[in-house]
C-alpha positions in Angstrom: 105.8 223.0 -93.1 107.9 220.3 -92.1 108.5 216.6 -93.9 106.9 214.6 -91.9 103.4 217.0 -91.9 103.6 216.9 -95.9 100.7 214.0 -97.1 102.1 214.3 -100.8 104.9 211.8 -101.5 107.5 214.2 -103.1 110.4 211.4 -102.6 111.5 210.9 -105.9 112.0 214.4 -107.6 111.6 214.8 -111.3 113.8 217.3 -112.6 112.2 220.5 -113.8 112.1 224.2 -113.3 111.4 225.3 -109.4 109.9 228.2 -108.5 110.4 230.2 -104.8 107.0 232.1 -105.6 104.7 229.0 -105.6 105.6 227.3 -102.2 102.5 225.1 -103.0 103.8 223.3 -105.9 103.8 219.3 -105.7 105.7 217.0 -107.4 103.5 213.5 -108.7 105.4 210.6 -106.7 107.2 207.4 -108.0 104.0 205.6 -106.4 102.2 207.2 -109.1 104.0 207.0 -111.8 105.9 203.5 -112.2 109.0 203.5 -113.7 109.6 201.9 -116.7 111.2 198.6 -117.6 114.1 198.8 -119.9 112.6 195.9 -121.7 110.2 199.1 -123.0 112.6 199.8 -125.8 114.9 196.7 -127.2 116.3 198.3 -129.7 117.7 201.6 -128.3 121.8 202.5 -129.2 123.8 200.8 -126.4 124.5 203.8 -124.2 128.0 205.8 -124.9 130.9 206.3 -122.3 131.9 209.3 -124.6 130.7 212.6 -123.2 129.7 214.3 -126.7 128.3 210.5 -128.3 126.3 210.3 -124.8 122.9 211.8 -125.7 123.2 209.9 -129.0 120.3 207.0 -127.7 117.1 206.4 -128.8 114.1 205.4 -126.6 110.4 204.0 -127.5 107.0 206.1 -127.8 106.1 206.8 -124.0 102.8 208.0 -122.8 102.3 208.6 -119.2 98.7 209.1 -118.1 98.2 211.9 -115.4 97.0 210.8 -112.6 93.5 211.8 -111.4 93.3 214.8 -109.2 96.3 215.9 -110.3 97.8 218.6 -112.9 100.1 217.5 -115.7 103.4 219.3 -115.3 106.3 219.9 -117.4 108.5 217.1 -118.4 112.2 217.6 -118.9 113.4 214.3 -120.8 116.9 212.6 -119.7 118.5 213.6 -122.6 118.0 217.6 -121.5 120.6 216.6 -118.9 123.2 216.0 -121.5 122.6 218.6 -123.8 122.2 220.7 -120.4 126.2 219.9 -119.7 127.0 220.6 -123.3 127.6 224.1 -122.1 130.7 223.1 -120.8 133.2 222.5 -123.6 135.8 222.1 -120.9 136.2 219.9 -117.8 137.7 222.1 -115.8 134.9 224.4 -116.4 132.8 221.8 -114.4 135.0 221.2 -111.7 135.1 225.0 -111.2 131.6 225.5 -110.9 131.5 222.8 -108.1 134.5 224.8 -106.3 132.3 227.9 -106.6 129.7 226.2 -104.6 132.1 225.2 -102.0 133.5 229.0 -102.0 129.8 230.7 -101.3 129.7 227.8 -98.1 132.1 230.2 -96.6 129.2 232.4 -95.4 127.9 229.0 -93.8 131.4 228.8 -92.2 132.8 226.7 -95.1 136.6 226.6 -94.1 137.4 224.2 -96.7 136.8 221.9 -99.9 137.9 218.5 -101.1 138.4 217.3 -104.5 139.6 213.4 -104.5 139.4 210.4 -106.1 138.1 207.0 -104.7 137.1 203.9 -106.6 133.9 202.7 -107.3 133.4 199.8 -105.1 130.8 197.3 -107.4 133.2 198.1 -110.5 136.6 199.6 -109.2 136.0 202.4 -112.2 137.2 206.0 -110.3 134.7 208.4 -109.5 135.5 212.1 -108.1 135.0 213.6 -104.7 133.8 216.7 -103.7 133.3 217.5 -100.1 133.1 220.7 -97.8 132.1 221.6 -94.7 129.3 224.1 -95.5 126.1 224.7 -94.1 124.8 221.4 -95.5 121.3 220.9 -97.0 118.1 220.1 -95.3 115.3 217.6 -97.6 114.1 221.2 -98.8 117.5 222.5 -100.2 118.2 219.2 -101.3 114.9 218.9 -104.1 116.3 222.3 -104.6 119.8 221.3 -105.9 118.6 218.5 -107.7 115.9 221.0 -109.5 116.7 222.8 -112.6 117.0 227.1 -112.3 116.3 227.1 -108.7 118.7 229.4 -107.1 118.6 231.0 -103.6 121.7 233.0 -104.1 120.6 236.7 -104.1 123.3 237.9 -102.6 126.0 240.2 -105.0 129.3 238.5 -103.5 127.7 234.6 -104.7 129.2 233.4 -107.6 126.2 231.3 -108.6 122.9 232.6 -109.8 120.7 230.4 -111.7 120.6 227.2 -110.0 122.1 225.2 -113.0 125.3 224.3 -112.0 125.5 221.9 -110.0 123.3 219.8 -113.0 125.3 221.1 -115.8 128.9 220.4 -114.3 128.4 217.0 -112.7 126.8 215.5 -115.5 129.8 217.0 -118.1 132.3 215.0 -115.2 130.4 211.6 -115.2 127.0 209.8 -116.1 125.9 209.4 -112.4 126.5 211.4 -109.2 125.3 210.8 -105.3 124.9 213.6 -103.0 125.0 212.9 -99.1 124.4 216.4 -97.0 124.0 216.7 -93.3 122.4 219.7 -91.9 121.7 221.6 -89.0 119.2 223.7 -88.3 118.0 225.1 -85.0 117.7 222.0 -82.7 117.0 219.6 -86.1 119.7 217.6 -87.7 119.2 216.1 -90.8 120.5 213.8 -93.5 119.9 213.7 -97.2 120.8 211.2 -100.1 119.9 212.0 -103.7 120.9 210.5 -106.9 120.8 211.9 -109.9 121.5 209.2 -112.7 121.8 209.8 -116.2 122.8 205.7 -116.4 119.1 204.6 -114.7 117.6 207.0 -116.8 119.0 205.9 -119.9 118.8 201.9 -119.6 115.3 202.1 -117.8 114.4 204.5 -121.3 112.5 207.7 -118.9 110.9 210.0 -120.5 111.5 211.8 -117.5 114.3 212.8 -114.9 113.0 211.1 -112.0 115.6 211.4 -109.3 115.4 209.4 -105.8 115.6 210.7 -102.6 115.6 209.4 -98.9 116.1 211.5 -95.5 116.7 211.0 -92.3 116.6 212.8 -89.1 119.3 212.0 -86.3 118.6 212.3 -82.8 121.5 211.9 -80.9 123.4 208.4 -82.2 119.8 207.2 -83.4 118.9 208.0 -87.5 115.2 207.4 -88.4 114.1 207.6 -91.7 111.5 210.8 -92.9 108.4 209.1 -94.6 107.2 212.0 -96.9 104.5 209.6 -98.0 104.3 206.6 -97.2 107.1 203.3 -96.1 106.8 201.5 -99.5 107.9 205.1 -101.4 110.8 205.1 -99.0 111.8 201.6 -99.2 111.0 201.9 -102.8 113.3 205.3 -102.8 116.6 203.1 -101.0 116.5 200.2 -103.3 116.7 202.6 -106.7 119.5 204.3 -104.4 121.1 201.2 -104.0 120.9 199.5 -107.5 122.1 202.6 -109.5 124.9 203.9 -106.9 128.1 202.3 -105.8 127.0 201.2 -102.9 125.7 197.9 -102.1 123.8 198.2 -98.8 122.1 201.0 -96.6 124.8 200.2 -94.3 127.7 201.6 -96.6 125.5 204.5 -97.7 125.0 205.2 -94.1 129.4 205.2 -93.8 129.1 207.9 -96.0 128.0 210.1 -93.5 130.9 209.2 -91.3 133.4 212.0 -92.4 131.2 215.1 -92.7 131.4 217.3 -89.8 128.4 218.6 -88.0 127.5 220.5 -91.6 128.4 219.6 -94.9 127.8 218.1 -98.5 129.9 214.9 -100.2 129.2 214.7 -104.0 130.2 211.3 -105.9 131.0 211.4 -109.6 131.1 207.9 -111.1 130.9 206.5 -114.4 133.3 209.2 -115.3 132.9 210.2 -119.4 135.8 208.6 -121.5 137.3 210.6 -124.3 137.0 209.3 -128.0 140.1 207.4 -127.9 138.3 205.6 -125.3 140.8 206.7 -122.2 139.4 208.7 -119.1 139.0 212.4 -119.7 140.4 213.0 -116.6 144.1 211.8 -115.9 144.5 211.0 -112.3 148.2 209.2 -113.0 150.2 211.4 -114.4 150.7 213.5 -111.2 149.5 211.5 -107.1 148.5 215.1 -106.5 146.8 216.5 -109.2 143.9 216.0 -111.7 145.5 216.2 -115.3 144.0 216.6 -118.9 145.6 215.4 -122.2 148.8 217.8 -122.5 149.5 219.4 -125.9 152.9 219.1 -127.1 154.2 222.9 -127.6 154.8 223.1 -131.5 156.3 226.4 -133.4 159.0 228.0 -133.5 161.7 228.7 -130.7 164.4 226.2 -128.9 164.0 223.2 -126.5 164.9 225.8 -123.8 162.1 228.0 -124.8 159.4 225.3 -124.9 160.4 224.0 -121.5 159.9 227.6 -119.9 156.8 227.9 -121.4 155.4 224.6 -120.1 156.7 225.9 -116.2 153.9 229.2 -116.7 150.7 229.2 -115.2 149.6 230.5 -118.5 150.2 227.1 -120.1 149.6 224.7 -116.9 146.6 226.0 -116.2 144.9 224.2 -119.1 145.8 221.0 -118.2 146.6 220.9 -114.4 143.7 221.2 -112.3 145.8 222.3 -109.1 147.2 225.1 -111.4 143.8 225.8 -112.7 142.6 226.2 -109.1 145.6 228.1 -108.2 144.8 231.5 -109.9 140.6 230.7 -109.9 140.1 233.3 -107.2 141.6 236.6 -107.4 141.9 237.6 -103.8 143.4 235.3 -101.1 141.4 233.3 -98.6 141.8 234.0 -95.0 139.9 230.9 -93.3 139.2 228.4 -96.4 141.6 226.0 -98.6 141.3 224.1 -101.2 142.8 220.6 -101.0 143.8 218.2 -103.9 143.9 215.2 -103.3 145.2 215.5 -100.0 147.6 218.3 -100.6 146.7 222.3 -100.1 146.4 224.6 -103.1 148.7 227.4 -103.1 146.9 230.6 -105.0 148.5 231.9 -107.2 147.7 235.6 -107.5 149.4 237.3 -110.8 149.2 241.2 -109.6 152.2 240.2 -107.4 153.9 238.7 -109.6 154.5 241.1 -112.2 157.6 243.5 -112.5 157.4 247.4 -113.2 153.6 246.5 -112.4 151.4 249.7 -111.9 147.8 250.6 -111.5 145.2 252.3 -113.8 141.8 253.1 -112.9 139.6 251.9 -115.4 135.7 254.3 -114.7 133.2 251.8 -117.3 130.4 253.5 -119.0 127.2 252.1 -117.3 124.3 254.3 -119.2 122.7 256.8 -117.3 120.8 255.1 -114.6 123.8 253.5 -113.3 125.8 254.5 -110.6 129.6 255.2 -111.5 131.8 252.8 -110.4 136.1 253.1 -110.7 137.4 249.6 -111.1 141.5 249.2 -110.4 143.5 247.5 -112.7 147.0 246.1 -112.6 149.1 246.0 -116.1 152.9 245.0 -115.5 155.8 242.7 -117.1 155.6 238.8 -116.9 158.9 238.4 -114.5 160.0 235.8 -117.2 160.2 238.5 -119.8 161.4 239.0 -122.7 162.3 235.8 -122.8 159.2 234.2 -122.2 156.4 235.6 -124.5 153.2 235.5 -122.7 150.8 238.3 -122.3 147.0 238.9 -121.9 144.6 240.4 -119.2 143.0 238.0 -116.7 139.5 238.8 -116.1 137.6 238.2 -113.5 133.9 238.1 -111.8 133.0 238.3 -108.3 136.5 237.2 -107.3 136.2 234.2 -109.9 138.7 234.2 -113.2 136.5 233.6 -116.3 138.8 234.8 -118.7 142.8 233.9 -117.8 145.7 235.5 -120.4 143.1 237.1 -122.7 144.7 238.3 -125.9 142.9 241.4 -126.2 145.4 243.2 -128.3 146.4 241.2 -132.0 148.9 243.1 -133.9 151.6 240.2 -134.9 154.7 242.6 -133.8 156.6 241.9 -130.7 154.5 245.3 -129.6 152.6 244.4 -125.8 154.9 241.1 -125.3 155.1 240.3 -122.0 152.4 242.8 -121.1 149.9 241.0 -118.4 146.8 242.6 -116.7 144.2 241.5 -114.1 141.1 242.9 -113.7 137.4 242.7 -111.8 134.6 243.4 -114.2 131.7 243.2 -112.0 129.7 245.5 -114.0 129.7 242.5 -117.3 127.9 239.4 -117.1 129.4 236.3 -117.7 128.6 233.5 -119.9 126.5 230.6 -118.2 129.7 228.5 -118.3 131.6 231.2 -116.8 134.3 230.7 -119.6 133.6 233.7 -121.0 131.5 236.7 -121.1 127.8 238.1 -122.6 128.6 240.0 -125.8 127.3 243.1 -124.5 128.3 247.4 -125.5 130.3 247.3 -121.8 132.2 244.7 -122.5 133.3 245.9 -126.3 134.2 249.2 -124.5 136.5 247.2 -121.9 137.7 245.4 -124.9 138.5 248.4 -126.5 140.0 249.7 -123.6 142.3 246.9 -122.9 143.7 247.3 -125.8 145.1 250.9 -125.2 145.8 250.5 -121.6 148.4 247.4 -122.8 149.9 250.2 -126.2 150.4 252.9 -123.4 151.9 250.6 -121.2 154.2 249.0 -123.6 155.0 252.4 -125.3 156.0 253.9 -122.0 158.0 250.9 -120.8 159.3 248.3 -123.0 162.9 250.0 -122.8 163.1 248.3 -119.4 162.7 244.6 -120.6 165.3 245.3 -123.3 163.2 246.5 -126.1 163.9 249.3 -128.2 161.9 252.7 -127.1 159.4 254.0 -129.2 159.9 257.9 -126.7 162.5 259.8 -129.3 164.6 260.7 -124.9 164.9 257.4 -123.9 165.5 256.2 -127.7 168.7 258.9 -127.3 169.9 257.9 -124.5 169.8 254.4 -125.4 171.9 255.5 -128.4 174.2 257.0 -126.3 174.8 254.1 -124.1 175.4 251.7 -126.7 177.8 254.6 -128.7 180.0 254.6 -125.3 179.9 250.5 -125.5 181.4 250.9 -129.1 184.4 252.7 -128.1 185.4 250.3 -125.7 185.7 248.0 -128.1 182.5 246.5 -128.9 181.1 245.6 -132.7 178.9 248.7 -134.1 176.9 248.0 -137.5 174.5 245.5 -136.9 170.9 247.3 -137.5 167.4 246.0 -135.6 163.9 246.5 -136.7 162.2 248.8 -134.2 161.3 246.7 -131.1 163.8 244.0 -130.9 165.1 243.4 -127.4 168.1 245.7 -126.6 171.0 243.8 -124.3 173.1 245.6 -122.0 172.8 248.7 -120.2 169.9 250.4 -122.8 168.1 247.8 -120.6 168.1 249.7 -117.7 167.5 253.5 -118.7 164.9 254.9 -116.4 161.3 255.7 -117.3 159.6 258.9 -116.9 160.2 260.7 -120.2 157.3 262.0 -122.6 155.9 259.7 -125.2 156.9 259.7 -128.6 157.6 257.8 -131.8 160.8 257.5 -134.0 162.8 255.7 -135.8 166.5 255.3 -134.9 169.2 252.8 -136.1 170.1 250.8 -133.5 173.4 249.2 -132.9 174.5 246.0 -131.2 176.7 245.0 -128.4 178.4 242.7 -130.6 180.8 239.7 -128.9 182.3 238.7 -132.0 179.6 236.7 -133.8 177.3 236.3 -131.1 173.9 237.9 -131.9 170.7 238.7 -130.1 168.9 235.0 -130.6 172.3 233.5 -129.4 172.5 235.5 -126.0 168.6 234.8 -125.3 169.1 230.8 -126.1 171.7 231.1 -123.0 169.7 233.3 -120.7 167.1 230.7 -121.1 169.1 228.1 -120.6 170.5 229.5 -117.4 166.8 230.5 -116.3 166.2 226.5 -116.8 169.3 225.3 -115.0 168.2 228.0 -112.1 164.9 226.4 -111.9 166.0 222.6 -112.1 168.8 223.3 -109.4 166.0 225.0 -107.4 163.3 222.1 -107.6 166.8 219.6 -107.1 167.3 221.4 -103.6 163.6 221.0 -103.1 163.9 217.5 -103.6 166.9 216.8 -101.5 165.4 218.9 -98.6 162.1 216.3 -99.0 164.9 213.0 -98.6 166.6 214.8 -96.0 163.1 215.1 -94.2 161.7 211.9 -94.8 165.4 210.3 -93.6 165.5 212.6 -90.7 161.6 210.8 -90.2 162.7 207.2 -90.6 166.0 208.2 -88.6 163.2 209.0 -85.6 161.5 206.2 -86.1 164.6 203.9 -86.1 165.5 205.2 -82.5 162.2 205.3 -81.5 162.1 201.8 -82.5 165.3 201.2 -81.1 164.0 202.7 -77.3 161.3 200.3 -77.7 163.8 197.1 -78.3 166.2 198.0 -75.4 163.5 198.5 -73.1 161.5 195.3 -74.0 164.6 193.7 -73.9 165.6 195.4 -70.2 161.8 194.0 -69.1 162.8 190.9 -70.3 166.1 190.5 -68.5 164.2 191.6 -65.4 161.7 189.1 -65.7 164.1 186.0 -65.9 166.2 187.6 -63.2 163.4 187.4 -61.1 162.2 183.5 -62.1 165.9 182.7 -61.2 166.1 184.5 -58.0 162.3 182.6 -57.2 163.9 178.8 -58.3 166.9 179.9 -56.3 164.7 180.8 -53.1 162.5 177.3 -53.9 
């Protein structure tokens, strides 16, 4: 049934639970119901820019009469929205849910999504950007985003399932959001606004989520409006639109539509949360092409040196940069689709190939009887930085989507597993409705479990080749050896090690391929006078630093070379165009003197 055949105004949505098996259900209109004046409650809190203070408001004792003719339905009160979006204890967490939307478009043809920042025009606050060019949303899809657990993603490679997210991360980014979608289907085009607005909702004290909607349907260059209702509903639709959004007149909401392709969504976060200190919980200074959170100062023990090669790992920027963060979201590579941060192309960042002495280990997940057997590949290797940088976990992921990054699995408080890092796909666990984490179920304590030996074997069968001291009695013997022929040339014997201190030198490169084993064998060290083991790491870090800062110095100075080899071209070009206005020129008076001289 199309729009314009539907009698029932359905305009303004309120926000409850949707249902694909009763197509017949109707939703009252704003016509009936009148909104309510915030002079209904005086005394309410004065509304919080602090995400977790946010649903701390009070409103008056409301009653709304049911109309005649017409079933009461379930109410979902505005503050549901914010407790809704307390599921997300992290922002990033949000903002990755909006990317997975964006990512199941690729079906629709999606080739890419945009995350920017723009300023709100009535205030000049920043709001966030989201826009792809997806299959877009027709008025149907549209009540169907901005309706709670209504999801038409059946398929087994979609991310989302519940038809929550959208709700739950938007409102954890900001109060308010706008979503303009244009859509195409068959010979109709269509355009859609909807605002869902947890400011309007609060200072005109709902006891609903009422959420206003207009569409249009463009024919051509001409847009005409779709009455689902009647023209006061509609009108009455575009002025809510306009007094709650950041935008002033139909005319710039209509500019909105300017930049999406044939097919595609643009969602506006404004009134973006603050954090207790009263600062914006996202950092959009600290780096022109990124999306920051408040950085942690790396405490604990270890050097300057040790710190600053910490800080350079995905394992550690990932928290707080979002382009890092969306770097290593998705485990396999896209082929037609980018992600681009404000303006500048995510690079993925896929750890299987950047481990050393990596290797595979086929990982067969007890399912119960009725369930199929599945084999499930996973990759366990060395962090490239190691020994000297001590980072280690498994990253697990879903459906192509990282919900757990660097998960500690194994806790022992040795030096055992350092620098051990796997990545994984557990389809067959389900993850947590954040997709932070997953559902405590008896498959994923078995992967737990299983983690946990996959990293001992590995380590036990391969430490010796980062420097560590083997726990296989061969390799421990012929690392004795070694180190015996060191001492006769003259090198320091007598120093003793714990088992599993880094061995430096040749012991480092024994090959692997003997059987396993456990011992415990004195171990003696290359000694250079008085230098010891901490020493000789302190330097290799520092030459690993000076490495990368030469590296990222060349980097620079090919970026000035570029841009001066740019302005260089522009200079001549500039130049071409002097010499030749001045050539005209000449010509020009030339020919007035030859005319006087003729006269």
């Amino acid at each position: 049934m199309s729009w314009e055949q539907n009698k029932d105004p359905i305009n303004v949505v309120h926000l409850e639970g949707n249902s694909e098996k009763d197509p017949n259900n109707r939703i009252p209109a704003i016509g009936n119901q009148p909104l309510m004046s915030c002079k209904t409650n005086q005394n309410h809190k004065s509304e919080s820019r602090s995400f977790w203070r946010a649903g701390d408001y009070a409103v008056g004792n409301t009653k709304s009469v049911t109309p005649q003719g017409q079933l009461e339905h379930a109410r979902v009160h505005p503050k549901f929205l914010h407790s809704n979006a307390t599921s997300h204890k992290w922002a990033f967490g949000a903002i990755a849910e909006l990317l997975d939307n964006a990512v199941d478009e690729i079906r629709s043809g999606a080739t890419y999504v945009k995350v920017d920042t723009l300023y709100n025009a009535k205030d000049e606050s920043p709001a966030l950007l989201f826009q792809d060019n997806g299959g877009g949303m027709d008025p149907d899809c549209m009540r169907q985003c901005m309706s709670l657990g209504y999801s038409s993603k059946m398929a087994n490679t979609t991310i989302g399932q519940y038809g929550n997210g959208f709700k739950t991360s938007t409102m954890r980014l900001g109060a308010d959001v706008i979503v303009f979608s244009r859509a195409t289907r068959g010979s109709r085009v269509t355009q859609s606004i909807g605002l869902l607005s947890y400011t309007f909702l609060r200072k005109t004290a709902q006891d609903d989520v009422i959420v206003p909607m207009v569409d249009f349907e463009v024919t051509g260059r001409q847009t005409q409006p779709i009455i689902c209702g009647s023209q006061a509903d509609w009108s009455s639709n575009l002025k809510l639109i306009l007094q709650w959004s950041p935008f002033a007149c139909e005319e710039e909401l209509m500019q909105q539509f300017d930049d999406i392709e044939a097919h595609g969504t643009k969602i506006i976060i404004y009134n973006l949360w603050l954090s207790d200190d009263g600062v914006l919980e996202l950092d959009f200074n600290k780096d022109e092409e990124d999306i920051c959170l408040k950085d942690e100062v790396v405490t604990g023990k270890g050097s300057r040196e040790s710190h600053r090669l910490l800080e350079s790992h995905i394992s550690y920027q990932l928290r707080y940069s979002l382009r890092a963060y969306a770097s290593i979201l998705y485990l396999r590579k896209f082929t037609d689709f980018q992600i681009i941060l404000r303006g500048k192309t995510v690079q993925q960042y896929i750890v299987a190939e950047d481990l050393k002495y990596s290797k595979v280990i086929i990982y067969k997940p007890k399912l119960g009887l009725a369930s199929q057997e599945i084999s499930v590949e996973t990759t366990i290797g060395f962090v490239k930085e190691a020994p000297l940088l001590k980072v280690s976990g498994f990253n697990i992921y879903h459906k192509n989507r990282l919900i757990r990054p660097f998960w500690e699995a194994y806790h022992e408080g040795s030096s055992r597993g350092t620098g051990v890092v796997g990545v994984l796909e557990a389809n067959f666990i389900e993850p947590a409705h954040d997709k932070q984490d997953f559902e405590r179920s008896a498959s994923y304590i078995r992967l737990e479990t299983r983690i946990k030996q996959m990293i001992m074997e590995y380590w036990t069968g391969n430490c010796h080749k980062i420097g560590f001291q083997s726990r296989i009695p061969e390799i421990r013997c012929m690392q004795k050896e070694l180190r015996a022929g060191e001492v006769s040339t003259g090198f320091k014997a007598g120093y003793q090690l714990p088992t599993e201190q880094p061995v430096v030198g040749l012991a480092a490169n024994v090959p692997h391929g003997l059987a396993a084993g456990s011992s415990k064998e004195e171990e003696s060290l290359d000694g250079l006078g008085s230098t010891t083991i901490e020493q000789i790491c302190e330097e290799n870090i520092q030459l690993f630093m000076k490495c990368k800062d030469h590296k990222e110095k060349e980097n620079d100075l090919k970026n000035t070379v570029g841009k001066l080899e740019k302005q260089l071209q522009e200079a001549k070009r500039k130049c071409s165009q002097l010499a030749s206005h001045i050539e005209n020129r000449k010509k020009h008076l030339l020919a007035k003197q030859q005319e006087r001289e003729k006269i």
